[in-house]
SETORDO-965332 format. One line per field, with one value per atom (N, C-alpha, C, O): residue number from 1; residue in three letters; x, y, z. Coordinates in steps of 0.001 Angstrom, whole numbers. Atoms other than C-alpha are relative to their C-alpha. Layout:
<dogus>
gulo: [NUM|...]
fimi: [Ala|...]
east: [X|...]
north: [Y|...]
up: [Z|...]
</dogus>
This chain:
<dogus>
gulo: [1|1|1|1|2|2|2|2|3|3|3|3|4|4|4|4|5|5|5|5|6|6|6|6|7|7|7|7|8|8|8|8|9|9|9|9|10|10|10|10|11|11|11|11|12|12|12|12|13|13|13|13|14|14|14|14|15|15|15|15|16|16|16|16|17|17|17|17|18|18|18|18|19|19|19|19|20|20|20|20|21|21|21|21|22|22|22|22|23|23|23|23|24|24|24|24|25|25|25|25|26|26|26|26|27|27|27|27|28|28|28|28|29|29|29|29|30|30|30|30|31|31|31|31|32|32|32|32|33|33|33|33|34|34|34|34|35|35|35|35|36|36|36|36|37|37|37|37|38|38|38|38|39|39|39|39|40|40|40|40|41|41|41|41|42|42|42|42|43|43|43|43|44|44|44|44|45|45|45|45|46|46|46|46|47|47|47|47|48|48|48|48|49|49|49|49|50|50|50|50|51|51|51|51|52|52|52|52|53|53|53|53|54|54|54|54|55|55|55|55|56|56|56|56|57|57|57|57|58|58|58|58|59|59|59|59|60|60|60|60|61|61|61|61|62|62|62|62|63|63|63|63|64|64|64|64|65|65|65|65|66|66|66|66|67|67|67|67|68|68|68|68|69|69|69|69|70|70|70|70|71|71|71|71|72|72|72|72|73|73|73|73|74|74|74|74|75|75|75|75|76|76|76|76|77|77|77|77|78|78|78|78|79|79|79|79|80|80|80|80|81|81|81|81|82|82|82|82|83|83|83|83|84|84|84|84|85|85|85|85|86|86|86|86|87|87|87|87|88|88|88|88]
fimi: [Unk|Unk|Unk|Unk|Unk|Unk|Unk|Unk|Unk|Unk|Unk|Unk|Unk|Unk|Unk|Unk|Unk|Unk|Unk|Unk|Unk|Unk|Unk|Unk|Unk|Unk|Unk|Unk|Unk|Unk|Unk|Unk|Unk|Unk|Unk|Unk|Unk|Unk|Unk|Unk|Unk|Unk|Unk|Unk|Unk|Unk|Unk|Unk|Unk|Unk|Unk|Unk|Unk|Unk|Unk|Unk|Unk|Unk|Unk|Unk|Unk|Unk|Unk|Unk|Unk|Unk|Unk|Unk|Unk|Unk|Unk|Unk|Unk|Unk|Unk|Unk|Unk|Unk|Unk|Unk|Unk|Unk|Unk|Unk|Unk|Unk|Unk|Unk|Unk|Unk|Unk|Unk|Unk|Unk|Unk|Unk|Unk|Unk|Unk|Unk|Unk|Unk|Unk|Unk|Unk|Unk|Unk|Unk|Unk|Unk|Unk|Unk|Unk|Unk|Unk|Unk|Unk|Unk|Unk|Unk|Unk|Unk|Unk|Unk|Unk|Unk|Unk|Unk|Unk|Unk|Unk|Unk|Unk|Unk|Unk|Unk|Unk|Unk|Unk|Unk|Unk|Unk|Unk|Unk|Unk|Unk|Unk|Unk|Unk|Unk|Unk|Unk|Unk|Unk|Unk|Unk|Unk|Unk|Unk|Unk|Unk|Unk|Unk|Unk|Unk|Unk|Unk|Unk|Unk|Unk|Unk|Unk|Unk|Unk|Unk|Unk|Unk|Unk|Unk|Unk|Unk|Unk|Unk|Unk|Unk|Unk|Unk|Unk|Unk|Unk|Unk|Unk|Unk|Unk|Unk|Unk|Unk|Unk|Unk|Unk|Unk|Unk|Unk|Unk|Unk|Unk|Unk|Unk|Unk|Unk|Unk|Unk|Unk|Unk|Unk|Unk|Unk|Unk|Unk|Unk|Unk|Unk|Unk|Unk|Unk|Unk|Unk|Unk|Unk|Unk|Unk|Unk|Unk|Unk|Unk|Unk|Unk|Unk|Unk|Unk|Unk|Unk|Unk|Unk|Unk|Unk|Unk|Unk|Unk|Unk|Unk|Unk|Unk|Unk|Unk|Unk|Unk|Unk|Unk|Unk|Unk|Unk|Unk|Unk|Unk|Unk|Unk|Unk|Unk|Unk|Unk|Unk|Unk|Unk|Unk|Unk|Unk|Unk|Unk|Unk|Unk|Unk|Unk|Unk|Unk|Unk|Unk|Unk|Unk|Unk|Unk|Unk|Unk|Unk|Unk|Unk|Unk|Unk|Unk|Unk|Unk|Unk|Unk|Unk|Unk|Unk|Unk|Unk|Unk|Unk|Unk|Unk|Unk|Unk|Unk|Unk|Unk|Unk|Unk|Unk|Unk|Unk|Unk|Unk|Unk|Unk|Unk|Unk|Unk|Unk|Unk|Unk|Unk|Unk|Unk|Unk|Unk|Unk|Unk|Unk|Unk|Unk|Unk|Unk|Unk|Unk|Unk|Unk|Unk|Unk|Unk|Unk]
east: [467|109165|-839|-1950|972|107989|-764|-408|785|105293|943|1500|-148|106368|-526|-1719|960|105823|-1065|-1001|936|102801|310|500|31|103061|-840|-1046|1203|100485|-73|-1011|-403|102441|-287|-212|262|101615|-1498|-1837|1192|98119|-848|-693|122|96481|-710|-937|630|94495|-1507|-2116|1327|91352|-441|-1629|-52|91842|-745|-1702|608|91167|-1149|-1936|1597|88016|-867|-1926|1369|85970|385|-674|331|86832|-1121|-2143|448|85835|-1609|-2432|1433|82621|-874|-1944|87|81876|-621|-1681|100|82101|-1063|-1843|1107|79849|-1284|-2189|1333|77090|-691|-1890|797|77013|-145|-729|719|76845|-880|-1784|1364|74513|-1313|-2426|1428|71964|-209|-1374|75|72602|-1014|-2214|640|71659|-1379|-2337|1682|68548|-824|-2054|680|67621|-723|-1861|-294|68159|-1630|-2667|1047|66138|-1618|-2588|864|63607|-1315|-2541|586|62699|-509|-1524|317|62642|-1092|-1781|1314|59931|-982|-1713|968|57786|-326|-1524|656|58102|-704|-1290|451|57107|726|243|-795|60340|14|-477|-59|61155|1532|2354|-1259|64401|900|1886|-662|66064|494|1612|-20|65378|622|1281|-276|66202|1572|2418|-1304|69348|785|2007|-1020|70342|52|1199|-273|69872|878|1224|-304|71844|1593|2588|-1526|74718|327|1504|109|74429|839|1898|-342|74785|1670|2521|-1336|77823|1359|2463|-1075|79775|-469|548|100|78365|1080|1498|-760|80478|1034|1535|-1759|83902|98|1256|-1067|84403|372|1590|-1090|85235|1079|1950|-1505|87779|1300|2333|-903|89484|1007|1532|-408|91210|1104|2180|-1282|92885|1378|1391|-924|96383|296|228|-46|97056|1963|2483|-1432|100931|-161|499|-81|99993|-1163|-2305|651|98481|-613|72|419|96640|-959|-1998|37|96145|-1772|-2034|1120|92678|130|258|35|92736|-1155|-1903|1140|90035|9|-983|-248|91012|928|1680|-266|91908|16|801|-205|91406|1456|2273|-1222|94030|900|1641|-1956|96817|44|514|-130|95916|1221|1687|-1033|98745|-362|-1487|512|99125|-516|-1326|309|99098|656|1756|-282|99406|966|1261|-1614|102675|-591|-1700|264|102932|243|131]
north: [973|110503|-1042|-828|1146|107225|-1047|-1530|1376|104824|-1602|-2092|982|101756|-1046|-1051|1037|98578|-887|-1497|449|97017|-2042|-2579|839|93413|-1260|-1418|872|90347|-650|-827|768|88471|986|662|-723|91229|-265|193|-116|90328|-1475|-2656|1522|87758|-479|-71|651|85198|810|1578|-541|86249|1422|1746|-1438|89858|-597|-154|505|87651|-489|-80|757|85248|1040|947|-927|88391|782|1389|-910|90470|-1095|-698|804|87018|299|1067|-246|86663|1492|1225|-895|90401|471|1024|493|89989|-309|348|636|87206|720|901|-631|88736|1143|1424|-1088|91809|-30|697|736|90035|-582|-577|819|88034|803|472|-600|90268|847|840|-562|92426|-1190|-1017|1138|89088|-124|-322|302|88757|1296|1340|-1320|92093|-257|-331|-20|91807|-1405|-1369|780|88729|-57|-538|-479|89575|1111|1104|-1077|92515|-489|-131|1108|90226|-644|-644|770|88018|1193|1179|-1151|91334|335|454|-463|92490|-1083|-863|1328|88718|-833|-1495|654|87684|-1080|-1766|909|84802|-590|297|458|82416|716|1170|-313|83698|1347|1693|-1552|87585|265|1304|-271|87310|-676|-239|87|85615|632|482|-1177|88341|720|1120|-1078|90544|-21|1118|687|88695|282|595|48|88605|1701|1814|-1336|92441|542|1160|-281|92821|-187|629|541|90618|975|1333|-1314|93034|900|1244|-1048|95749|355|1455|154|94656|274|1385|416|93465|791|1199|-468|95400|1269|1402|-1071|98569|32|898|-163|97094|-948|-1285|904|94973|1082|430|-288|97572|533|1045|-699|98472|-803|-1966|621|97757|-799|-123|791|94827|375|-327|-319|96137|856|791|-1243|99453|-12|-8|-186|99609|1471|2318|-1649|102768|-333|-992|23|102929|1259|2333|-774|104265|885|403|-908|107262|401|849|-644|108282|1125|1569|-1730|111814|310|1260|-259|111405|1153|1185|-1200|114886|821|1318|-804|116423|-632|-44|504|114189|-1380|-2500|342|113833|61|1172|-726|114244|1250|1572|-1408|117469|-509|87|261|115153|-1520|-1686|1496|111222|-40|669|206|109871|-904|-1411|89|108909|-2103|-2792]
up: [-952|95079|-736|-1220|453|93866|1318|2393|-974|95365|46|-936|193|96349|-753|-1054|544|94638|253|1321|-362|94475|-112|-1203|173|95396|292|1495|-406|95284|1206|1984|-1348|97864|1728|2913|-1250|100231|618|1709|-31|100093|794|483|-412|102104|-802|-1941|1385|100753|428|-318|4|102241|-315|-287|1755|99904|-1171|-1805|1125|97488|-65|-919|-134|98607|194|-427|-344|99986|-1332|-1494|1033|96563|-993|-1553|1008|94547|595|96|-542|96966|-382|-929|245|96497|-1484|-1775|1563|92773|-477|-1167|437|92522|815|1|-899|94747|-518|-521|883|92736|-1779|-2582|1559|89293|194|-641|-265|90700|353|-58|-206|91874|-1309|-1708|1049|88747|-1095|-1310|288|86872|474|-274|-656|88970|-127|-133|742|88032|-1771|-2236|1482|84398|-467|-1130|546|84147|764|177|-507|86436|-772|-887|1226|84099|-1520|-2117|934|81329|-141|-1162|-219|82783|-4|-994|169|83413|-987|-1241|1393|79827|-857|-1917|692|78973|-1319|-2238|620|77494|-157|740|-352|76110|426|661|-973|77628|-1266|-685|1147|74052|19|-362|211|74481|1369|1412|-1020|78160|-21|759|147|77184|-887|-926|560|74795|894|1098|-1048|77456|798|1110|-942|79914|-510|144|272|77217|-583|-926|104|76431|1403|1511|-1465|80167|402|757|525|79810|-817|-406|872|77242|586|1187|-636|78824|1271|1633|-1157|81760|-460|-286|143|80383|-719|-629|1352|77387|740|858|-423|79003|446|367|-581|80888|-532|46|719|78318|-1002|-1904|263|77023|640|329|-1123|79927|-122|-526|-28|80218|1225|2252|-1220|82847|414|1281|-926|83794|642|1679|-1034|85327|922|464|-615|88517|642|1217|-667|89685|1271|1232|-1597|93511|22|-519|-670|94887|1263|2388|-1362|97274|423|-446|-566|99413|-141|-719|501|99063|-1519|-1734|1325|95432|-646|-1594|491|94539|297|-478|-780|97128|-860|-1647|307|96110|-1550|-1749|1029|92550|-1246|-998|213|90236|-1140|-1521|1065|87634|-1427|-2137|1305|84544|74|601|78|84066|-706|-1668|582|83384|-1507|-1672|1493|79478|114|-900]
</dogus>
């Protein structure tokens, strides 16, 4: 039994604006964290912008390795109807 295909066109647009919105809202407060903490330790704009770009790779690089052709579907009950062993 295979899943059907996953296709973009299935998706409205507003999938897309509330993930983008979503996105930015929680980089952004992350951001306002980050430099927030910064000013407390009495950073300056230099140390708070390494931090900022730390934060930055901290983000992306984990997921730049991923492969962008295979999609893997989120289940709420992901355990139950996990499979025995990932296809190769």
């Amino acid at each position: 039994m295979t899943a059907p295909a996953f296709s973009m066109r299935a998706l409205p647009a507003s999938a897309f604006s509330s993930a983008a919105v979503a996105t930015v809202i929680g980089f952004g407060g992350t951001v306002a964290l980050v430099v927030q903490a910064g000013q407390t330790l009495g950073a300056d704009a230099g140390q708070i912008g390494s931090m900022l770009t730390a934060l930055c790779l901290g983000i992306g690089a984990p997921g730049a390795p991923m492969p962008r052709h295979r999609v893997v579907t989120i289940d709420p009950i992901w355990p139950a109807s996990a499979p025995k062993a990932w296809p190769a």
